[in-house]
FIFI-324182 format. One record per atom (N, C-alpha, C): x, y, z; atom name; residue in three letters; residue number from 1. Coordinates in nm, 3 decimals. Layout:
// residues N
      east     north        up   atom   type   seq
         X         Y         Z     CA    ALA   NUM
...
// end
This chain:
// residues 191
      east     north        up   atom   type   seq
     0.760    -1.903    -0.450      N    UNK     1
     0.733    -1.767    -0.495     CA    UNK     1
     0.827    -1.731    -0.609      C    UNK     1
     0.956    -1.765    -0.644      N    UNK     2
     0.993    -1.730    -0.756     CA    UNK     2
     1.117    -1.616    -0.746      C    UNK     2
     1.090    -1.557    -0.823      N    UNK     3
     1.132    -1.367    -0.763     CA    UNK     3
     1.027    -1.310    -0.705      C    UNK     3
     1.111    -1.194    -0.614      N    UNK     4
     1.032    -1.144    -0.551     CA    UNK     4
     0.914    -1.049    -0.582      C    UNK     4
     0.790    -1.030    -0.513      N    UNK     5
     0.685    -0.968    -0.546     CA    UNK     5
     0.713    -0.840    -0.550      C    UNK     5
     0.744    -0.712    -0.625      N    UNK     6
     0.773    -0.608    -0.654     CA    UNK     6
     0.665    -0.515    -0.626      C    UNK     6
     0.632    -0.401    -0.498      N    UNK     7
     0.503    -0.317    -0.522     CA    UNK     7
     0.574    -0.160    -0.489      C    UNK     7
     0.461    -0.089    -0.578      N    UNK     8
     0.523     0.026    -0.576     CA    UNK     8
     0.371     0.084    -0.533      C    UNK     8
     0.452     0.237    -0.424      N    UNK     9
     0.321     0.297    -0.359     CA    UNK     9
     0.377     0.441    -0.408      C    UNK     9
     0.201     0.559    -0.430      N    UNK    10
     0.213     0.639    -0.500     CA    UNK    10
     0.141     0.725    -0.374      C    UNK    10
     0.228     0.817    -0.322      N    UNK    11
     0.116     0.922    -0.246     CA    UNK    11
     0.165     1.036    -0.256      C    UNK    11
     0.128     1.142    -0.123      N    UNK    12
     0.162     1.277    -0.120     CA    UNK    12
     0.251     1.258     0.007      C    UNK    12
     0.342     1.368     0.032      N    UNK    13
     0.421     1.371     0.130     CA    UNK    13
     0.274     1.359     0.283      C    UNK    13
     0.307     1.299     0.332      N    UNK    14
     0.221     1.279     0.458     CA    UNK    14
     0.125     1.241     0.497      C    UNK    14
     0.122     1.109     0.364      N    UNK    15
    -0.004     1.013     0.341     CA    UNK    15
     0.038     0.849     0.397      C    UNK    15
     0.161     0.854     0.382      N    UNK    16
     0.225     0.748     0.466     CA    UNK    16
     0.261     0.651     0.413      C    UNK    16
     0.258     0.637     0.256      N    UNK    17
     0.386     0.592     0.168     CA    UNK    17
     0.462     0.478     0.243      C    UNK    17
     0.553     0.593     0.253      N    UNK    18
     0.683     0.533     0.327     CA    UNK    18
     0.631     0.455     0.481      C    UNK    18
     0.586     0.504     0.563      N    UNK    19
     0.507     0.406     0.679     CA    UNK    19
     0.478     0.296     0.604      C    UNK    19
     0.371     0.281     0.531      N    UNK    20
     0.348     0.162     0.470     CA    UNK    20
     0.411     0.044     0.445      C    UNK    20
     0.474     0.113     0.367      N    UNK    21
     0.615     0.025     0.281     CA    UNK    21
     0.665    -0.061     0.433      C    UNK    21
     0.689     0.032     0.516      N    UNK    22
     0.773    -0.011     0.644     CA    UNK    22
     0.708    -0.119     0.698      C    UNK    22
     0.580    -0.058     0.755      N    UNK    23
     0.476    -0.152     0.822     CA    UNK    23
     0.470    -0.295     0.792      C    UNK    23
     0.433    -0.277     0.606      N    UNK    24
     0.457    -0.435     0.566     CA    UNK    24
     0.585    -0.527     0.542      C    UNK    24
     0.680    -0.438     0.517      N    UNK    25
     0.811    -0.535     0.538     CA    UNK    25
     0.823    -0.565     0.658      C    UNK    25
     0.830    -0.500     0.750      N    UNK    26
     0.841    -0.588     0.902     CA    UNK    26
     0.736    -0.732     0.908      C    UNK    26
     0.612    -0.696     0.877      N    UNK    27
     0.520    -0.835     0.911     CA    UNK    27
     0.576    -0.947     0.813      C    UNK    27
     0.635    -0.911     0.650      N    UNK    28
     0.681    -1.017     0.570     CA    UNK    28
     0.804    -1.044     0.628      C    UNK    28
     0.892    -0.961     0.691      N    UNK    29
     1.001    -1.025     0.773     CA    UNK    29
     0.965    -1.124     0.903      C    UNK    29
     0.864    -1.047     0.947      N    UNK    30
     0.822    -1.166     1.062     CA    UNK    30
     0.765    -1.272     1.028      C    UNK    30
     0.722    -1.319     0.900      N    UNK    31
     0.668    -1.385     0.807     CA    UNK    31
     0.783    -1.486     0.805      C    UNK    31
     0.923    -1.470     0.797      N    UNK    32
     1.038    -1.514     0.761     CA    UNK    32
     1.079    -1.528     0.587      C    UNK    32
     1.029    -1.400     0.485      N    UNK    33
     1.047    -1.378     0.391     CA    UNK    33
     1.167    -1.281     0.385      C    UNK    33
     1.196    -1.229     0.317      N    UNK    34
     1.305    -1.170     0.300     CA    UNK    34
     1.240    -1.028     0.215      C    UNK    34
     1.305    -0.916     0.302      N    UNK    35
     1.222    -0.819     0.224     CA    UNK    35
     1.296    -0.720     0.166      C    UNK    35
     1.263    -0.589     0.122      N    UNK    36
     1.339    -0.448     0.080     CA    UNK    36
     1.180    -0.364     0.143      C    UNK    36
     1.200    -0.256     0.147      N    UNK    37
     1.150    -0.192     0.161     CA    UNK    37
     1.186    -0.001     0.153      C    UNK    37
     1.201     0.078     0.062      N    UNK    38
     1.292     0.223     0.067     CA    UNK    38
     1.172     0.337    -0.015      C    UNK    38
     1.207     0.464     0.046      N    UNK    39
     1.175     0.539    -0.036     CA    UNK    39
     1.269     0.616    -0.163      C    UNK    39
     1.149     0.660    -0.205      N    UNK    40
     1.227     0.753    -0.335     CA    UNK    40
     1.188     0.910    -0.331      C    UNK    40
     1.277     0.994    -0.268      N    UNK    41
     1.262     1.143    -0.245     CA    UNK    41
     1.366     1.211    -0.298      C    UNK    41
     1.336     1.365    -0.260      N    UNK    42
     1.437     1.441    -0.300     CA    UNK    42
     1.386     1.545    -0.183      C    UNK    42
     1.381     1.685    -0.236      N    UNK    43
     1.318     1.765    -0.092     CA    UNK    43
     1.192     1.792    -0.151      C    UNK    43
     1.112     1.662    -0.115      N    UNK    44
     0.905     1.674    -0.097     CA    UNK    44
     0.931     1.717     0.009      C    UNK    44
     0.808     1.786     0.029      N    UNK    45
     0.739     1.864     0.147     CA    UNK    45
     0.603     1.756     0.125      C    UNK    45
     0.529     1.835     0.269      N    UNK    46
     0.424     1.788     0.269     CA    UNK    46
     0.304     1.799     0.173      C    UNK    46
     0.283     1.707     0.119      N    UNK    47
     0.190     1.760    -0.019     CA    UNK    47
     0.230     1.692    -0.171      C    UNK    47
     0.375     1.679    -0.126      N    UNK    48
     0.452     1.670    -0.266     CA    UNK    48
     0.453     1.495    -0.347      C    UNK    48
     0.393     1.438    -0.408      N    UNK    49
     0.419     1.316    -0.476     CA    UNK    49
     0.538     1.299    -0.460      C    UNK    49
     0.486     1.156    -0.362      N    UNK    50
     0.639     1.078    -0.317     CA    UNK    50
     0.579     0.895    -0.382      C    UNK    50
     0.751     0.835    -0.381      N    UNK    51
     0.717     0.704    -0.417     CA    UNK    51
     0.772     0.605    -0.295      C    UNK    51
     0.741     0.485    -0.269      N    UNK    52
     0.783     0.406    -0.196     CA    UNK    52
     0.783     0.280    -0.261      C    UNK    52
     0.901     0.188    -0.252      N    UNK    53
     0.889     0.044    -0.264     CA    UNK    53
     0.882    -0.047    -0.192      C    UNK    53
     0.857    -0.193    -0.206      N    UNK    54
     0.867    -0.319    -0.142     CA    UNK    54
     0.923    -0.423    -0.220      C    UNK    54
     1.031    -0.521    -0.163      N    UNK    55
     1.032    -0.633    -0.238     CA    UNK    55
     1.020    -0.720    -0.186      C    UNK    55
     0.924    -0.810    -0.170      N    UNK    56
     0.936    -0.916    -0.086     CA    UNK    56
     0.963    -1.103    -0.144      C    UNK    56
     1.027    -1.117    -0.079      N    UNK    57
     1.066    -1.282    -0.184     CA    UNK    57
     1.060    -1.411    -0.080      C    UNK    57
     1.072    -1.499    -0.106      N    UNK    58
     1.110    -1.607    -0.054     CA    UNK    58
     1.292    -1.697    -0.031      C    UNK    58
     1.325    -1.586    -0.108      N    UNK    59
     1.472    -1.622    -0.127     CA    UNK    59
     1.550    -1.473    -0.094      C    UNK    59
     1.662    -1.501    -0.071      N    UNK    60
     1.728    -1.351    -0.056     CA    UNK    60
     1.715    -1.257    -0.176      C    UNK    60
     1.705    -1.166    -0.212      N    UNK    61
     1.733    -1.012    -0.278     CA    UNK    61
     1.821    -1.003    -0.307      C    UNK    61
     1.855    -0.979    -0.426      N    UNK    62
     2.011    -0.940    -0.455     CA    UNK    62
     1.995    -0.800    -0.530      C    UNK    62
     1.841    -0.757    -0.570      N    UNK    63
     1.810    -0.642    -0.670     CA    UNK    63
     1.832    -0.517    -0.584      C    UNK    63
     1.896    -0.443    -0.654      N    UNK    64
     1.950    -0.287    -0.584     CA    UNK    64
     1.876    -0.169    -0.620      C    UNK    64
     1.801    -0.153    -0.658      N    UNK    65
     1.757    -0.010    -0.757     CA    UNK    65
     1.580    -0.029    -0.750      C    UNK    65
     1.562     0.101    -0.779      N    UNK    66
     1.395     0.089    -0.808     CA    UNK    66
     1.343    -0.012    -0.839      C    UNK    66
     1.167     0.020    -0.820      N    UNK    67
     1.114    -0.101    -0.878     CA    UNK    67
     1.056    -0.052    -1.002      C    UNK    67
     1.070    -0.056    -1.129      N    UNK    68
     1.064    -0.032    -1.231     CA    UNK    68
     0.924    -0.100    -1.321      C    UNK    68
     0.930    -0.214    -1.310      N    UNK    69
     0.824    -0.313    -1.378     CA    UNK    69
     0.749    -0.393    -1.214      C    UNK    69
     0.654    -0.287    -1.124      N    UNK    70
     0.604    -0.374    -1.026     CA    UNK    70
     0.499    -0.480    -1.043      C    UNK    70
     0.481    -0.574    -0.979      N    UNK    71
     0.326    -0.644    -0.970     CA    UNK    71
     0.250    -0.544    -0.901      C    UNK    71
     0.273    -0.495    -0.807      N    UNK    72
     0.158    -0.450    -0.766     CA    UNK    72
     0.184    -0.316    -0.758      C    UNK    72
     0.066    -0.235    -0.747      N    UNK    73
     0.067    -0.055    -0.765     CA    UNK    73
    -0.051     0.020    -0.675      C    UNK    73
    -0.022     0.042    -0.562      N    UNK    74
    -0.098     0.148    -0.471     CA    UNK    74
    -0.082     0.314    -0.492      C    UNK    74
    -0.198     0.303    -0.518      N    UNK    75
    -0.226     0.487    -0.515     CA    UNK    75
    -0.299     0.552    -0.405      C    UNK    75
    -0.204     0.615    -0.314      N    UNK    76
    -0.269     0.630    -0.151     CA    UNK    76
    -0.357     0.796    -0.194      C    UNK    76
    -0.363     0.850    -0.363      N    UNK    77
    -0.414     0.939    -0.345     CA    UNK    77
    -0.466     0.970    -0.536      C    UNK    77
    -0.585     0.974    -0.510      N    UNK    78
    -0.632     0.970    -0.659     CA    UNK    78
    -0.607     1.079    -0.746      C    UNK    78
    -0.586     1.205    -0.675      N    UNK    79
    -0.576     1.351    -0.779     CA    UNK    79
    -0.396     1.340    -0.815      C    UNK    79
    -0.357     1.183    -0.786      N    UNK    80
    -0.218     1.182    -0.907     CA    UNK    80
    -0.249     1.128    -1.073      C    UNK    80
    -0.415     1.118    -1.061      N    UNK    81
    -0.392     1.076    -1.197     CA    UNK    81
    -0.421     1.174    -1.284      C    UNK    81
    -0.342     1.150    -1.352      N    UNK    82
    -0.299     1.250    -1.476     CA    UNK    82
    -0.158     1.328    -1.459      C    UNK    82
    -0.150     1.336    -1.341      N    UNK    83
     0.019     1.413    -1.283     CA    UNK    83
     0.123     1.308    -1.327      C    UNK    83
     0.086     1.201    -1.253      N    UNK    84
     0.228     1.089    -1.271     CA    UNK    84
     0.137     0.939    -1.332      C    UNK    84
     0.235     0.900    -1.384      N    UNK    85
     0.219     0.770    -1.499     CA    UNK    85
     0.185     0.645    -1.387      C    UNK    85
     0.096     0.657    -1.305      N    UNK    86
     0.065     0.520    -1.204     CA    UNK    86
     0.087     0.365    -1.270      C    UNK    86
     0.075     0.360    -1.352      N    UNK    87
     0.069     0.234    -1.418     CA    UNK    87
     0.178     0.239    -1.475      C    UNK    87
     0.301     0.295    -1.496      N    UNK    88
     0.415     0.302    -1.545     CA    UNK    88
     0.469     0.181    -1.525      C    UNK    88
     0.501     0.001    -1.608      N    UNK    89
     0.583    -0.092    -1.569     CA    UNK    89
     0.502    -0.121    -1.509      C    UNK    89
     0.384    -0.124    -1.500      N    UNK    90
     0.263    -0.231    -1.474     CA    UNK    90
     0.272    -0.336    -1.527      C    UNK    90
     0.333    -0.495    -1.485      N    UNK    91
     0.320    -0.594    -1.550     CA    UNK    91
     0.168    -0.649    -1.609      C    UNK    91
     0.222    -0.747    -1.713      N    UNK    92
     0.075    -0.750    -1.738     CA    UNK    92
    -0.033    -0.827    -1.670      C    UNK    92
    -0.020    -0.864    -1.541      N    UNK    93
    -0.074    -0.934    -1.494     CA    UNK    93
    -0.086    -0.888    -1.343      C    UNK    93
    -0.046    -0.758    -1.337      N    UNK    94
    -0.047    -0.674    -1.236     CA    UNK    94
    -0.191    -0.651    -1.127      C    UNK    94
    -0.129    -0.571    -1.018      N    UNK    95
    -0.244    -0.543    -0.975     CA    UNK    95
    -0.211    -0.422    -0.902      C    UNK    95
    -0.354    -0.304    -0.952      N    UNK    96
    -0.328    -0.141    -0.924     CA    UNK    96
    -0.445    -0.169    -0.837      C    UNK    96
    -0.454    -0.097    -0.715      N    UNK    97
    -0.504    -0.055    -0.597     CA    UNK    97
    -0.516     0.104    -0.581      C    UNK    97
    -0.643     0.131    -0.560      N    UNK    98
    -0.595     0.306    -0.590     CA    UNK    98
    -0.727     0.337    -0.417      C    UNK    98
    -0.728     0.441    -0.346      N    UNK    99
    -0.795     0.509    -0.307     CA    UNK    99
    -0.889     0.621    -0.384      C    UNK    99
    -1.010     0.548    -0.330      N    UNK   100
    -1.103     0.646    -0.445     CA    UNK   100
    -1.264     0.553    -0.406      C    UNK   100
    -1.350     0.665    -0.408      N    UNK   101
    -1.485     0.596    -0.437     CA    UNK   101
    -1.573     0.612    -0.567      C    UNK   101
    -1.441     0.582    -0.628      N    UNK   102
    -1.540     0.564    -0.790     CA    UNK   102
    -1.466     0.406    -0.813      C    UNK   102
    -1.562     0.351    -0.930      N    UNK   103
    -1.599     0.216    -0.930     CA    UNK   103
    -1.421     0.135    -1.009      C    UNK   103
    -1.338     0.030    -0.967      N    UNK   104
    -1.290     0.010    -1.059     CA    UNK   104
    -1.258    -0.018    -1.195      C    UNK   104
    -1.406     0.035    -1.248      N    UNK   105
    -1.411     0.020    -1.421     CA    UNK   105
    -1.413     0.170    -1.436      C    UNK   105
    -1.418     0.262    -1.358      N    UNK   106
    -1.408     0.435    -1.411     CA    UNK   106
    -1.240     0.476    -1.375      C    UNK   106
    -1.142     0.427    -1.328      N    UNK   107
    -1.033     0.395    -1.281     CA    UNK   107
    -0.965     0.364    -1.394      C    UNK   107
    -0.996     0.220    -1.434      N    UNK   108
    -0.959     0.134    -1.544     CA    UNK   108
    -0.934     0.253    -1.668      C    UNK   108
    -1.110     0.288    -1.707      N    UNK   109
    -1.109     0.396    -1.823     CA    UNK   109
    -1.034     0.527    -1.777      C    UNK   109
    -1.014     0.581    -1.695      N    UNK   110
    -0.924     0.687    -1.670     CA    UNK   110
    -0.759     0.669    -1.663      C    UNK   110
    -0.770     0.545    -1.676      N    UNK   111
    -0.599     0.524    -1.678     CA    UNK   111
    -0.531     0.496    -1.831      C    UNK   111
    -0.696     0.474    -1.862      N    UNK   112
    -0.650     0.410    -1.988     CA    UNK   112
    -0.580     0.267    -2.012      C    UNK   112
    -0.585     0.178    -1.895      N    UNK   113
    -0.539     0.050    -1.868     CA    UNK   113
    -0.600    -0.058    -1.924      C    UNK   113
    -0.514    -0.133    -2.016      N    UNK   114
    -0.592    -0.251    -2.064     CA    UNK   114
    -0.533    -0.372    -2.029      C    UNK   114
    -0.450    -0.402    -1.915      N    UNK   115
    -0.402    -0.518    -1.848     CA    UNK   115
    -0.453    -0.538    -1.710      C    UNK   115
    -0.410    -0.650    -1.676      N    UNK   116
    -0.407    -0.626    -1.527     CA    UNK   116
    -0.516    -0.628    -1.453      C    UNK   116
    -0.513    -0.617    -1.305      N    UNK   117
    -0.651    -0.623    -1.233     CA    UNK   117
    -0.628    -0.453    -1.171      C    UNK   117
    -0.767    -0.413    -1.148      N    UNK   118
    -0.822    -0.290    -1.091     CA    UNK   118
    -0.870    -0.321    -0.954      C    UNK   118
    -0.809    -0.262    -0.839      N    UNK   119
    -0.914    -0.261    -0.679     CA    UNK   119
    -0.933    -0.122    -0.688      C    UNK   119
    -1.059    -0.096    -0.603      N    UNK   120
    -1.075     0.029    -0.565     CA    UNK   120
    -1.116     0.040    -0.387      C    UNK   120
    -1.097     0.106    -0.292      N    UNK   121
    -1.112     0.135    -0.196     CA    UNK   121
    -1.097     0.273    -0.119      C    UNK   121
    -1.207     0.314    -0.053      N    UNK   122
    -1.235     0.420    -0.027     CA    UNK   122
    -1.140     0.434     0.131      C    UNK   122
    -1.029     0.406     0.096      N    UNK   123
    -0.919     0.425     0.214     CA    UNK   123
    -0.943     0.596     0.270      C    UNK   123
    -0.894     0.765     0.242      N    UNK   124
    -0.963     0.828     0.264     CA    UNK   124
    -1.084     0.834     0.356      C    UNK   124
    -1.197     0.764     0.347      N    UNK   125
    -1.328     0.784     0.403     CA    UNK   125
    -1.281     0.686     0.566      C    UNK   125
    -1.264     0.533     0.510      N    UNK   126
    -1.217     0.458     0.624     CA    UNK   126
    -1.125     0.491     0.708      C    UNK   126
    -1.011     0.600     0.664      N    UNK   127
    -0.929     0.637     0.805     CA    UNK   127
    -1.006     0.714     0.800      C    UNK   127
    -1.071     0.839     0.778      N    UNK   128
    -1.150     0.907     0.865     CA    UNK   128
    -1.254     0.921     0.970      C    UNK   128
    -1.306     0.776     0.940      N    UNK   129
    -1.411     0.738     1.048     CA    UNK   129
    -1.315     0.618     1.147      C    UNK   129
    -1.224     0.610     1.089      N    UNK   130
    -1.161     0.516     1.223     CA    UNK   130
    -1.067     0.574     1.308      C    UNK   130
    -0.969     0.647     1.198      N    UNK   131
    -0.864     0.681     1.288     CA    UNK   131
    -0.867     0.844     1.344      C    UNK   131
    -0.950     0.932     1.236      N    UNK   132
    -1.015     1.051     1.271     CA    UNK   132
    -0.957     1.137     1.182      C    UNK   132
    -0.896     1.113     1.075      N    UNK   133
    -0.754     1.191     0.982     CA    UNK   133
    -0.773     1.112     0.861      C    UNK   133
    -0.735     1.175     0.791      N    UNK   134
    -0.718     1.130     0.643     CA    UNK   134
    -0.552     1.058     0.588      C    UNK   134
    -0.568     0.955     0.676      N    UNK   135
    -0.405     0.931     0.652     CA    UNK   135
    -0.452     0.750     0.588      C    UNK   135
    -0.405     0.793     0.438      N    UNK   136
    -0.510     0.624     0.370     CA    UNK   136
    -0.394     0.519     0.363      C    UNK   136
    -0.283     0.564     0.472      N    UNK   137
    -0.161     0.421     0.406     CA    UNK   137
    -0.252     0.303     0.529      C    UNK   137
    -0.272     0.264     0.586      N    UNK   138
    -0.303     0.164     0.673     CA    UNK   138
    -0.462     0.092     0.608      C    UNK   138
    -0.531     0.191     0.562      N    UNK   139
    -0.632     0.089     0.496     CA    UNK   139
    -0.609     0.033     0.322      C    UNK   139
    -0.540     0.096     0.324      N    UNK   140
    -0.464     0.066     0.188     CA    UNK   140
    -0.378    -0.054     0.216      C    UNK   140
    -0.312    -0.094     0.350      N    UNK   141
    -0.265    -0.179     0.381     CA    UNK   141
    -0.344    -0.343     0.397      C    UNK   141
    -0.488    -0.275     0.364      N    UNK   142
    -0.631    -0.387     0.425     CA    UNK   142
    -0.637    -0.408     0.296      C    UNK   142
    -0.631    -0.329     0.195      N    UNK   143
    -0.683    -0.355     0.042     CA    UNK   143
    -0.561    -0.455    -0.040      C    UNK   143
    -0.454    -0.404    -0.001      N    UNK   144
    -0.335    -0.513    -0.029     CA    UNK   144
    -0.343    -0.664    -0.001      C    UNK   144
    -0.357    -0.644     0.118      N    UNK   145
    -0.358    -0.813     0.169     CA    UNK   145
    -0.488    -0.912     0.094      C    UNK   145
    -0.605    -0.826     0.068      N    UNK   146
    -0.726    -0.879     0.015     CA    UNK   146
    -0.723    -0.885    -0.139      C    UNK   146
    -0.650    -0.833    -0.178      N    UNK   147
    -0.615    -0.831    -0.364     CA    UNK   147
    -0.508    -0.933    -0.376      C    UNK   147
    -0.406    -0.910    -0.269      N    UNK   148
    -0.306    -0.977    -0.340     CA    UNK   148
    -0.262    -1.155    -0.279      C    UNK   148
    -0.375    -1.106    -0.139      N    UNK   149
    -0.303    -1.267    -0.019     CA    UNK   149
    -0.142    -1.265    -0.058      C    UNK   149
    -0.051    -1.192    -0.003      N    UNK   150
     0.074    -1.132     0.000     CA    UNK   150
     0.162    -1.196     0.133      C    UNK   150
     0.064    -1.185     0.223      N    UNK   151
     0.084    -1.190     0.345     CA    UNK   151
    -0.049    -1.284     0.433      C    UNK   151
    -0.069    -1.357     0.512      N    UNK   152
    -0.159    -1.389     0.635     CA    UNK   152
    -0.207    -1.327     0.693      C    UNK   152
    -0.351    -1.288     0.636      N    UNK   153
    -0.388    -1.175     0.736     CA    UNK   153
    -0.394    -1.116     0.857      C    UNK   153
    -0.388    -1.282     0.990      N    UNK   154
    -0.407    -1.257     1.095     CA    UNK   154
    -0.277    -1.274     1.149      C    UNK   154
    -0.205    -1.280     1.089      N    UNK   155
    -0.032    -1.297     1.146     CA    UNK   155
    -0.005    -1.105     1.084      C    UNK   155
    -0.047    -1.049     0.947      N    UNK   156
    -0.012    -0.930     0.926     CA    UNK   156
    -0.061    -0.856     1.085      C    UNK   156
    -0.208    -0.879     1.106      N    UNK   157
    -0.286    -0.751     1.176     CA    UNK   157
    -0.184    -0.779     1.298      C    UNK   157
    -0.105    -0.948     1.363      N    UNK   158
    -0.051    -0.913     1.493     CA    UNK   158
     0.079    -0.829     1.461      C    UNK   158
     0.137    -0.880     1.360      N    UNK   159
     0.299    -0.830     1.363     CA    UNK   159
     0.255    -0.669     1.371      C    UNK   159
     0.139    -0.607     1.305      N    UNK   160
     0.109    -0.426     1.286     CA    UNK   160
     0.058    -0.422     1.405      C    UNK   160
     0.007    -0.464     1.486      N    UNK   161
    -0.034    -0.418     1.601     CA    UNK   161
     0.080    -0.413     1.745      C    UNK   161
     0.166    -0.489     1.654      N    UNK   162
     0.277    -0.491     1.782     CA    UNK   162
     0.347    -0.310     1.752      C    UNK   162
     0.384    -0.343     1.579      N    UNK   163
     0.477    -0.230     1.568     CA    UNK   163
     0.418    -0.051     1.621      C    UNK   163
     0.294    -0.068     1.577      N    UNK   164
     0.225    -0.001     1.597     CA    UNK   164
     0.200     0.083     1.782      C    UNK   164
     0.188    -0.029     1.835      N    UNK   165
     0.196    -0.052     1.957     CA    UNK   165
     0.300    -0.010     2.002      C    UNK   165
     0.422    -0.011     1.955      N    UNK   166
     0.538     0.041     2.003     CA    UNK   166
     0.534     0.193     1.937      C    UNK   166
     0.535     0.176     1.828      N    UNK   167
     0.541     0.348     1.784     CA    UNK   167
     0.445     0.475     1.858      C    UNK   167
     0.340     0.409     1.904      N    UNK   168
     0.231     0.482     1.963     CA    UNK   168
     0.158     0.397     2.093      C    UNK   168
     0.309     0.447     2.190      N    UNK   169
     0.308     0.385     2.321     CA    UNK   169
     0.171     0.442     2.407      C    UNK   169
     0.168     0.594     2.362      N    UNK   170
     0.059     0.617     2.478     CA    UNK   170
    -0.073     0.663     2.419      C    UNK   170
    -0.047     0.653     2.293      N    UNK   171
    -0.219     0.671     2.218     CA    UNK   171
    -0.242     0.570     2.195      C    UNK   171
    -0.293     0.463     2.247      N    UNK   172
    -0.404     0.290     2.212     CA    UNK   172
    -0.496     0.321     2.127      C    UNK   172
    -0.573     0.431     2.101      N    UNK   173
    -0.671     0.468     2.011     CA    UNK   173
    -0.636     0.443     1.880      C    UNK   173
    -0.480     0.522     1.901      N    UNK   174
    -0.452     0.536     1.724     CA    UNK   174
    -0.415     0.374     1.643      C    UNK   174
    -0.352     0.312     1.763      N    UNK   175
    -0.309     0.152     1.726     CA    UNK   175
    -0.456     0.084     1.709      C    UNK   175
    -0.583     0.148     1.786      N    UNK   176
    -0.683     0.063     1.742     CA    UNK   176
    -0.755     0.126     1.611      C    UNK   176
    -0.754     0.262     1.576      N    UNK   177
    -0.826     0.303     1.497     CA    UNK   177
    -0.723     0.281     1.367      C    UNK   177
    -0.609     0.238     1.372      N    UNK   178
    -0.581     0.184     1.221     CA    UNK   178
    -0.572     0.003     1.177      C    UNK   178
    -0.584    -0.019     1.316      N    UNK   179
    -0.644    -0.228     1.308     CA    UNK   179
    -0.747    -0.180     1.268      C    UNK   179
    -0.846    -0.090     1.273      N    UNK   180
    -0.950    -0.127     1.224     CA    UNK   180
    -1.002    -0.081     1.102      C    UNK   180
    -0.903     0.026     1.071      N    UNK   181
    -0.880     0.065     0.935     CA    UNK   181
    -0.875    -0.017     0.853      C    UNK   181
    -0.740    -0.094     0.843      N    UNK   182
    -0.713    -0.235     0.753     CA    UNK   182
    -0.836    -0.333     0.743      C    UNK   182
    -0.863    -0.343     0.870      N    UNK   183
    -0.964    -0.439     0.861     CA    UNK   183
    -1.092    -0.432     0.740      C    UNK   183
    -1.130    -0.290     0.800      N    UNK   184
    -1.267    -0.244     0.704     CA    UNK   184
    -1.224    -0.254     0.554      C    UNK   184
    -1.078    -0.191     0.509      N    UNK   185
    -1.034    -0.213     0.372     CA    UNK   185
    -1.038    -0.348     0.335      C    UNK   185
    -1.045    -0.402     0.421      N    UNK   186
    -0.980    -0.565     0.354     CA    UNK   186
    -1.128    -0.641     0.314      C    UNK   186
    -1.212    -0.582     0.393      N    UNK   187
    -1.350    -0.628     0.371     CA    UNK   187
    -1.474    -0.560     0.250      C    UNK   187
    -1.393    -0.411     0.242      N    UNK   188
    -1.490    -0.331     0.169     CA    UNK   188
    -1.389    -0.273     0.015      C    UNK   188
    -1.268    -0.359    -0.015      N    UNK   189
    -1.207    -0.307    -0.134     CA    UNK   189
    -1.285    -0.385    -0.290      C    UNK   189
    -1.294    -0.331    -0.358      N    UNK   190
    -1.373    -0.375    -0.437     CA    UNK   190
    -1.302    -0.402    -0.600      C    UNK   190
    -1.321    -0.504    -0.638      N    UNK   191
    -1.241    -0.516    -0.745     CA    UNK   191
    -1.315    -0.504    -0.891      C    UNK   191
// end
């Protein structure tokens, strides 16, 4: 792998960003990669554009600070474009992931992006019919693994179903309705 894979996630306070970020560094740690994983706040409230990172490598980390120039770029919420610079240090060979059910060539032209690869996935719609809420970090987590093969899919869904499992000891619903979140993303993200 090189250096490590650099991704940066773009949401609103209570879209789950930061969960995310978390979720997948644990499975790349259980992976036996070496990870980072932090947010970037100040006092967001709920609502407020927040950022989250990941670094994941094959070798130890020695990088301290933002991720500045990521490979990869999740947008857990589409009405940031035009607010904040999503593609900001988009390498050129990048890959932006956005929530949204418009096509990744109306994305592309709205970003004004001429590098890189475009996914689109209707994360939004898929937690709502799975998990019952509009919370798009977990199928956004399905669209990752399918854009980028980052991770093993069926080693990701056990390591998230464990953590998951622990975080939400006595709701089983919610641990199943976001396995199946990912799942549907991973099958229905469209590039």
């Amino acid at each position: 792998m090189g250096k490590p894979v650099e991704i940066r996630w773009h949401g609103r306070g209570g879209q789950g960003s930061k969960t995310a970020a978390n979720l997948l560094a644990e499975a790349a740690s259980d992976a036996g990669m070496y990870i980072q994983a932090f947010p970037e706040y100040g006092p967001e409230r709920m609502g407020a554009p927040v950022v989250a990172f990941n670094r994941i490598g094959d070798e130890p980390i020695t990088i301290h600070s933002n991720v500045s120039n990521p490979d990869v770029v999740l947008v857990l919420d589409a009405t940031l474009i035009g607010k904040v610079d999503l593609a900001e240090g988009l390498r050129p060979d990048g890959v932006l992931i956005i929530n949204t059910n418009q096509s990744p060539a109306a994305i592309r032209a709205k970003l004004k992006l001429n590098h890189g690869k475009v996914y689109a996935v209707d994360a939004s719609k898929i937690s709502l019919e799975t998990i019952g809420r509009d919370i798009p970090n977990t199928p956004m987590m399905g669209a990752l693994l399918k854009a980028t093969g980052i991770l093993n899919y069926d080693k990701f869904m056990a390591v998230t179903k464990e953590q998951l499992s622990y975080k939400f000891k006595s709701r089983p619903e919610v641990v199943d309705g976001n396995l199946k979140a990912i799942k549907r993303a991973y099958e229905e993200v469209q590039a």
